[in-house]
N, C-alpha and C positions, 0 to 999 in steps of 0.2 A: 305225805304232807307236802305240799307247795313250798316253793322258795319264801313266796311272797310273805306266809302266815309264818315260817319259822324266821323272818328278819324282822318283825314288827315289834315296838318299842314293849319291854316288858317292865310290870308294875315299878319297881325302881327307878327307871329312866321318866318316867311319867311323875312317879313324885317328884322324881330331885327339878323338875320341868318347870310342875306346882309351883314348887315352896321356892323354886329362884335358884337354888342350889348351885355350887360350881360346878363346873365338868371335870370327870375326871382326869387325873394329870397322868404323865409317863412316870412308871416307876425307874429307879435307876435299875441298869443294868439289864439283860434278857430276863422275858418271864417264858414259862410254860403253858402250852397252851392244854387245853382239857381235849378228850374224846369227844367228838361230834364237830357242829358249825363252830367256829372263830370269829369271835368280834375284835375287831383289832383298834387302837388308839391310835391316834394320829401322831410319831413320833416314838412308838414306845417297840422296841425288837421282841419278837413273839420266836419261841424256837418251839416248833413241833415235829409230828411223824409224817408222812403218807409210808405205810405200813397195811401189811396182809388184811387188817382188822379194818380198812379204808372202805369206803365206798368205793367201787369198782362199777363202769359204765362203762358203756360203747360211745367215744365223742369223734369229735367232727376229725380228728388227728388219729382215730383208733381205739380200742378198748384202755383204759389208763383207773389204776387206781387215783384217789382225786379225795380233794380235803376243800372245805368250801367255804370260805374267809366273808365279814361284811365289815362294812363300817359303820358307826352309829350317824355318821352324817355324811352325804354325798361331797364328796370332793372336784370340781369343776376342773382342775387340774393336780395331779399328783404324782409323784417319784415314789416306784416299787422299789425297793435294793433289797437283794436277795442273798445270803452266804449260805451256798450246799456243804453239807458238810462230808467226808469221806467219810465209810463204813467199812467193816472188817465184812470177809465173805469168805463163809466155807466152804463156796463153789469156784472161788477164783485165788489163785496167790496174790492177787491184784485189791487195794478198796476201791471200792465201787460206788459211785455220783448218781443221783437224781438228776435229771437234766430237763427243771421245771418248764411249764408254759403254762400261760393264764388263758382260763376262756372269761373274757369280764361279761357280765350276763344288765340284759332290759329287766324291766319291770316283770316282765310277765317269766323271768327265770329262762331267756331264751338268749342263745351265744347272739351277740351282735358284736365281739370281735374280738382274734385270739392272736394273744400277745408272746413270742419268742424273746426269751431271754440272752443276746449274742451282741457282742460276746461275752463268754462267762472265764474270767483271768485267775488265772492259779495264784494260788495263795500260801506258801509254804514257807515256813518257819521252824527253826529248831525250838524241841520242847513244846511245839503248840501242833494240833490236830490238821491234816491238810484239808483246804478251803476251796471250792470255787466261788469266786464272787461276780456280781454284774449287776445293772438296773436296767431301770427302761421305766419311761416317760408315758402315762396315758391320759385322758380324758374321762369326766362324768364317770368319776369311779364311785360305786357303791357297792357290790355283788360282787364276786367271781369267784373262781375255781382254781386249781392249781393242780395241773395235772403234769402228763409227759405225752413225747409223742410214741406211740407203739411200737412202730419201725425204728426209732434209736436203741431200744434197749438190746443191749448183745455190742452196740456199735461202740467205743471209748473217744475221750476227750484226750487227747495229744499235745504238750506243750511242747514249746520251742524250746531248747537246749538251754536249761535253767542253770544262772551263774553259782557258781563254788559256793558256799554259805561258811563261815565261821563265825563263832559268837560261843561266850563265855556261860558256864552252866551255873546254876546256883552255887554248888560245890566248889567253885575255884579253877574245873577241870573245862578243856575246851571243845568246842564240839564244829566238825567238822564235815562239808559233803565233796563231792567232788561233783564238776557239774556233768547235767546229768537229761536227758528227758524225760517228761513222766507223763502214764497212761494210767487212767481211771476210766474202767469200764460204764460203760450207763448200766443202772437197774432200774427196775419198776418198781422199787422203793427204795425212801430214803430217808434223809434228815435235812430240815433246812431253816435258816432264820430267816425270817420276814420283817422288813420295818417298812410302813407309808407312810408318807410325807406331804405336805402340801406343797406345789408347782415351786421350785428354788428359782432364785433372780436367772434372770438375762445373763448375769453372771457366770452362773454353774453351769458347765457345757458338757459335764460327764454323761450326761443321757439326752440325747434327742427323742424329739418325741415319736413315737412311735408312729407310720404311715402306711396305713390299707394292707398290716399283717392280721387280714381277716381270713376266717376261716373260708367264708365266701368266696375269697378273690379265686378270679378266673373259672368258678363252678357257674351253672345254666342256676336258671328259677326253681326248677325241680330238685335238684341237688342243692343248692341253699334250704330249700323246705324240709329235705330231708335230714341234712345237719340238725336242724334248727330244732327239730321232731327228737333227735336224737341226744341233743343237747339238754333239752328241757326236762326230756324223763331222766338222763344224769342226774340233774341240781337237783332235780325233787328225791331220789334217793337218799338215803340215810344209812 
């Protein structure tokens, strides 16, 4: 089944259309997203898989398991923010990162340009699960994919010499690190929360927008067709 046919508005969204109905709000807090495509809210942190049980394609970065996000209304401008979350591994003494990219897909379910998440900044806390987090700034979002690249996975994420941590535990007792470097291997799956947002002020300067990180750049006409080829049988996967 085509991209196109499985993002088109279904019975519900057409009543609530009808009758005038509100749109639906953000709930508090992360929701969970279901097996299959993702409709996501403008505002509202969706925490999902890409997991063995993914759609698995060959795209324009390499073969990559991929999970396939839409919006219920096009955004002109919009702020991805992304938090991977680490995973235990019984292949590595190390947890192990997703190290996302988006392919944002045309109308016709074909990559028109693929978006790196960098940098992605450690996020560690005592008592809470370690994080990468980062955004990035796109264009005419409605579609995309959420993949990795082929050749990262094996490679690890490397932080700079992370400060001493102390902070007090529920219990009374205190908890303490010494500082330290840390390496989180990439895998071809993972865990990650997603939240989109519509384009923040002039103000908010944490994410520039993202410029000609296309799959395209620097490939001939024939090599963009065949991305392109390549891409599209992806999105249409299930």
């Amino acid at each position: 089944m085509s991209l196109p046919a499985l993002v088109s508005a279904g019975p519900i969204d057409w009543a609530r259309r009808k009758l005038g109905g509100e749109p639906d709000k953000p709930k508090p807090g992360v929701i969970e997203a279901q097996p299959g495509a993702i409709t996501l809210l403008p505002g509202q942190p969706t925490r999902f898989s890409v997991d063995e049980a993914s759609p698995e394609a060959q795209l324009p970065r390499g073969r990559s398991f991929f999970r396939r996000l839409q919006l219920r209304e096009r955004l002109d401008e919009a702020l991805i923010e992304v938090r991977v979350i680490a995973q235990d591994s019984s292949a590595s003494k190390f947890r192990t990162v997703f190290r996302p990219l988006f392919y944002l897909l045309d109308e016709e379910g074909n990559v028109r340009e693929t978006v790196a998440v960098d940098p992605l900044k450690l996020d560690i806390r005592p008592f809470q699960t370690t994080n990468l987090v980062g955004c990035v700034s796109v264009k005419q979002l409605s579609r995309f994919l959420v993949a990795t690249v082929e050749a990262d996975v094996g490679k690890s994420y490397e932080s700079g010499a992370r400060d001493s941590v102390k902070a007090a535990s529920k219990g009374g007792f205190y908890y303490s690190t010494d500082a330290v470097k840390v390496k989180l291997p990439y895998a071809a799956t993972g865990e990650l929360v997603l939240t989109v947002k519509p384009r923040p002020s002039a103000a908010d300067k944490r994410c520039e927008p993202s410029d000609s990180a296309t799959a395209s750049a620097g490939k001939s006409g024939a090599d963009k067709a065949d991305a392109d080829k390549s891409a599209k049988a992806g999105a249409g996967a299930d």
